[in-house]
Structures are given as C-alpha cells and as structure tokens.
N, C-alpha and C positions, 0 to 999 in steps of 0.2 A: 108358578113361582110365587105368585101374589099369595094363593090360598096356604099355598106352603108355609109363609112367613109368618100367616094371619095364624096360623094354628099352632106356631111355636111360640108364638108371645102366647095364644091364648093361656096353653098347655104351661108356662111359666107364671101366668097371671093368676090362673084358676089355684095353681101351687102354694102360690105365695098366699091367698085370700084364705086355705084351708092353716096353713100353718100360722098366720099370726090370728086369724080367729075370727077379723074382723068384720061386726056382724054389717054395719054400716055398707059396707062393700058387697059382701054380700047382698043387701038389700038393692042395692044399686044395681048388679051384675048378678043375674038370679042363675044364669046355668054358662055354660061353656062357647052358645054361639051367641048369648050376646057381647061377651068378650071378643070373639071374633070379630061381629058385625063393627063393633066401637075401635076393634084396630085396623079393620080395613078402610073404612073412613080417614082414618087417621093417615092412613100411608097412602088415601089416594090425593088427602090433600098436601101430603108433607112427603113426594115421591122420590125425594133425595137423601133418603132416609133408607130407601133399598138400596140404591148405589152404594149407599157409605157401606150399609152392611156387606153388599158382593166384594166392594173394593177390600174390607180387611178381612174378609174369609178366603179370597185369592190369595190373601197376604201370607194369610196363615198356612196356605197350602202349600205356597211356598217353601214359606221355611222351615214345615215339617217333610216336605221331599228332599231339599239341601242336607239338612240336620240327616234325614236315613243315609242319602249318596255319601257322609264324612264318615257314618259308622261302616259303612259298608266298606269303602276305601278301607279307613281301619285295617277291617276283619281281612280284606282280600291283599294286601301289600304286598306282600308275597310275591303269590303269582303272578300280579300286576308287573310288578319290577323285577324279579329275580329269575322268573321260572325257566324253567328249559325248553320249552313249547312257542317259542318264539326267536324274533330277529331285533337283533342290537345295529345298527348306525351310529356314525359319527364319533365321539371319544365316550368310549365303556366305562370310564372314571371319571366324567364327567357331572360338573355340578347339579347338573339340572336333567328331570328326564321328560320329554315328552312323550307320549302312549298315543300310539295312533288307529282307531279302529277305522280298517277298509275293509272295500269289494273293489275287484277287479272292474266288475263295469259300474261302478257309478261314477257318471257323467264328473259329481262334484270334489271327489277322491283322484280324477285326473289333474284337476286345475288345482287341486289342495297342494299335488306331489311335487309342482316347482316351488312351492314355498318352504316347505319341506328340506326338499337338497337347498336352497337358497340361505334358508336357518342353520342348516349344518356347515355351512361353506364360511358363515360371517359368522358363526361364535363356534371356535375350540373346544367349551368348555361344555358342548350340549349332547346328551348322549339321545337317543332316538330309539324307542321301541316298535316294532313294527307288530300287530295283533291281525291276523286273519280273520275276516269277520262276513262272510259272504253272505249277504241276507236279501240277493237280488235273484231268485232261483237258483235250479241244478246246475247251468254254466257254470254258476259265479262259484259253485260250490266245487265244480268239476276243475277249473282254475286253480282255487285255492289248496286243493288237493295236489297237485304238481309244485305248486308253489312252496308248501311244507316240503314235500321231496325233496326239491330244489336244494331249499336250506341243507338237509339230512344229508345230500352228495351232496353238494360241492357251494358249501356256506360261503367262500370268496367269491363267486360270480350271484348270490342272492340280490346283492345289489345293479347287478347292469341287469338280470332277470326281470326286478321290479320295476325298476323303470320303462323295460322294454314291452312288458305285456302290458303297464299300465297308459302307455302313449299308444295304443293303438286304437283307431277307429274302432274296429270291429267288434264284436260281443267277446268277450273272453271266454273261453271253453278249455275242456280238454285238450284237444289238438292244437289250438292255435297256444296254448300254453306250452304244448312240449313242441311246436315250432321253435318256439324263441329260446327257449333251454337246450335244444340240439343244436343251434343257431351260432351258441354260445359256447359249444365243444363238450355239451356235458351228455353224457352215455345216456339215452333215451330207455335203455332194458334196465338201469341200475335207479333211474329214475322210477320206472314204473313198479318194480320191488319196493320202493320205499312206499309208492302209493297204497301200498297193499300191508302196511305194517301198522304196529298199533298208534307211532307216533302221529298218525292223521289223525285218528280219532281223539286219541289223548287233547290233543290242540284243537281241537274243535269243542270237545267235552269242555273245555278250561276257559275260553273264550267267551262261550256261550254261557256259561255260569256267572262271568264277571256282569256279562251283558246283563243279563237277567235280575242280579242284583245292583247293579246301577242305574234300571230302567234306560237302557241304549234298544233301541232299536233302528238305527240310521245311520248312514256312513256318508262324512268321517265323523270321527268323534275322538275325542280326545281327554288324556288325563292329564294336568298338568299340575305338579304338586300337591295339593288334596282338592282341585279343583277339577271337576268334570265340566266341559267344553264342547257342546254341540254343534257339528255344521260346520261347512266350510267357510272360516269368517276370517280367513285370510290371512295373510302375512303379517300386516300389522298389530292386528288385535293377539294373533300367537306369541311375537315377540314382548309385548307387552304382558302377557300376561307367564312367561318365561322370564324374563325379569321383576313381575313380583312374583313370583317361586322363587328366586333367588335371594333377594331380600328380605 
C-alpha cells in the first residue's frame, strides 16, 4: 500500500517537474526514485497522511456506488414497482412502497418477516412488494419456484403461503414448499404446471437483473424509495426510514 502511494505522488511529481520546466527541481530530484525515496520518508514520518487519503478514497467510493444504485433505481422503476413477476401486500394504493428481497431459508429473512407483517398492520397506507431472491442454493431456488406458482394459482392464500414456509425450522425445498401449499387447500398438479411455465423463469430473469445492477447479493434487502437497504436492521430503522420516503 505504502509503495503504492509512494509511486502515485511520484508519477504526479515527476509530471508536474516535466511541465512547468523547472530546472532547479530537477536538479534537486534527478530521476523518479528519488522522488519516491523523498515521499516515503515523508509518509513514514507524517503516517497520518495515508489514513486521510484511505479515509476520503472510501469516501469517494461511496458515493460513487450510491450515485450508480440512484441511476440504476432510475433505469429499473418499473420493474422494481410495477411489474407482474411479483407479489403485492398490504394497501396496492398505498403511499409508500417497500421492496423486499428474500430466500426462503435465510435464517435473517425469517426474523425480518414479523416486522414486516408488523409494518403492514400499524400503517394503512404502506404497500409491500415481495421479490424472490433465492441465493442460498438449489433448495432455496426449488422453494422459490413453488412459491411463484403459488402466486400464479391461487395469489389469495400467497400470503398465509409466505408466512408458513417462511416460519419453518427446516431447510425450504421443494417438498416441504408444496407441503404447506397443499396444506393450504391449493391443487398440488396445478401447482406444479405452473412450475414448469415461463412465469418462473421470467421472475427469476427480472430479479436477478435488478440484483445485479444494484449490487444486492444478500437477503433481505430492501428498496425503500430511491434508497437501497441492506440486512436485516429491523423494525425501527425500516419504519424510519418509510417515513422519510414519505416526506
């Protein structure tokens, strides 16, 4: 890291010595490492001088991946909120939408899900997008596949669905998904027709696209007005941050 720094001021020093001419400097500083030699001294005595620089090149990092996640919301809006590859919660006219990216088995998408119904229950006015997002292997992917189905037959019970296979102990799979879907009175043959139609893949293809250009790769995750929302951070920080969406 050190050598690294010492060779970008050099590469900027030796720059600056060539364009304004100066012979003086030159004479001083005859080739390219003893520019180096004279800035690594420098930063060994004055070592707070790399932290500044890491600290605002993080900075920068920052807020050139924010700045892409706002163009990309942008470009994706659409799909994000509108599309037909997904599941609606709570009020469809509501002001506010939260976007929730799951997997069936992750541990922290269980404990996300009563905040969730808990946020739908105490404000009217929040509509809830639900996004399939299985990125915990073939289970998670074999789940989410029934789960679309689901939706496809019989979109009134997606909800006691969701909750049911996502409160379970066990790994989510295929089986133990169309458990709780037959469980639930919905046709297990009409089910698995649906798994086999292009609406799986379509919602998967669309998903995974958003993901890709919002740099998501972890569940949950969330979109909540042009802001993206990593990790399960709980009740409070959701509703807070649902109410500046709203304001």
């Amino acid at each position: 890291m050190l050598k690294s720094i010492c060779k970008a001021f050099a590469i900027a020093a030796t720059a600056l010595v060539t364009l304004t001419g100066a012979s003086h400097a030159q004479d001083a500083v005859e080739n390219r490492a003893d520019v180096e030699k004279i800035i690594r001294e420098y930063l060994l005595e004055n070592p707070e001088v790399i932290t500044e620089a890491l600290t605002e090149l993080e900075k920068r990092r920052v807020a050139e991946e924010e700045a892409a996640k706002k163009e990309a919301l942008a470009s994706l809006s659409d799909i994000i909120f509108n599309s037909e590859n997904q599941v609606e919660l709570g009020n469809p006219d509501g002001d506010v939408t939260l976007v929730e990216f799951f997997d069936y088995n992750c541990g922290y998408c269980r404990k996300a899900m009563g905040d969730m119904f808990r946020l739908i229950e105490e404000d009217p006015n929040l509509r809830v997008v639900l996004k399939e997002f299985p990125v915990l292997g073939q289970p998670s992917m074999e789940a989410a596949q029934v789960a679309i189905a689901v939706n496809a037959v019989a979109p009134e019970k997606y909800e006691d669905f969701h909750a049911g296979l996502l409160s379970q102990s066990s790994r989510a799979n295929a089986q133990s998904a169309l458990d709780v879907a037959t469980g639930l009175g919905i046709d297990e043959e009409a089910v698995k027709a649906q798994m086999d139609s292009g609406v799986v893949q379509a919602t998967f293809q669309e998903v995974f696209e958003i993901a890709s250009q919002l740099g998501l790769n972890g569940t949950p995750s969330y979109i909540i007005g042009d802001e993206v929302v990593v990790g399960a951070v709980g009740y409070d920080t959701l509703k807070e941050k649902i109410a500046s969406a709203r304001n």
